[in-house]
N, C-alpha and C positions, 0 to 999 in steps of 0.2 A: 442570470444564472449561468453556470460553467459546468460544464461536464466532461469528465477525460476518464480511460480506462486505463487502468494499474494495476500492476503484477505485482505479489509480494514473493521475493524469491529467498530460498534458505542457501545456507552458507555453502553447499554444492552445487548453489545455479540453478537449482530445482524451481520452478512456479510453486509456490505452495496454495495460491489462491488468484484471483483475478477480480479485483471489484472494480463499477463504477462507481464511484462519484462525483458527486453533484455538489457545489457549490453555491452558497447566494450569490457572494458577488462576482461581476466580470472579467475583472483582472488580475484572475490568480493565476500563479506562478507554479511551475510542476511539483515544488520541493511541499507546497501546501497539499496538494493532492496529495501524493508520496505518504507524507507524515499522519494524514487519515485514515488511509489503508494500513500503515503499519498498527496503526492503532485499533483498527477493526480485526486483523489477525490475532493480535497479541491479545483480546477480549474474545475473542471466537473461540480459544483455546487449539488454534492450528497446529500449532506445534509445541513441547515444553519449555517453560519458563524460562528452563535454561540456556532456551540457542535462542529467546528474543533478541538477547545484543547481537546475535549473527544476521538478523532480517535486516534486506534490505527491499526496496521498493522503485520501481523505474517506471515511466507513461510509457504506455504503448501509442507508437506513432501512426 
C-alpha cells in the first residue's frame, strides 16, 4: 500500500481541504493520488459545483 498527503486547493491558492490517501498498490504515481482527493472534494461538497473545474490538487512533500 501507498500512502501520500494531498491538498486540494481552489482557484485563489486557497488549501480547501487536506486528505491522505492510501492506496493498494505500490507504485503509484502523484497524478493518482491528486485525482482522488480531487474526487473526495468535489463529493464532500467543499466547494460549489461551479468552481470544481477550478480545483486543483498537489502531494505535499
Amino acid at each position: 500500500m501507498a500512502r501520500q498527503l494531498v491538498e486540494v486547493i481552489d482557484r485563489s491558492g486557497h488549501v480547501v481541504h487536506s486528505y491522505t490517501i492510501t492506496l493498494e498498490h505500490g507504485d503509484c504515481v502523484e497524478a493518482e493520488f491528486e485525482e482522488v482527493a480531487l474526487v473526495f472534494a468535489e463529493n464532500h461538497g467543499l466547494v460549489p459545483k461551479s468552481e470544481h473545474v477550478h480545483l486543483r490538487a498537489r502531494c505535499v512533500k
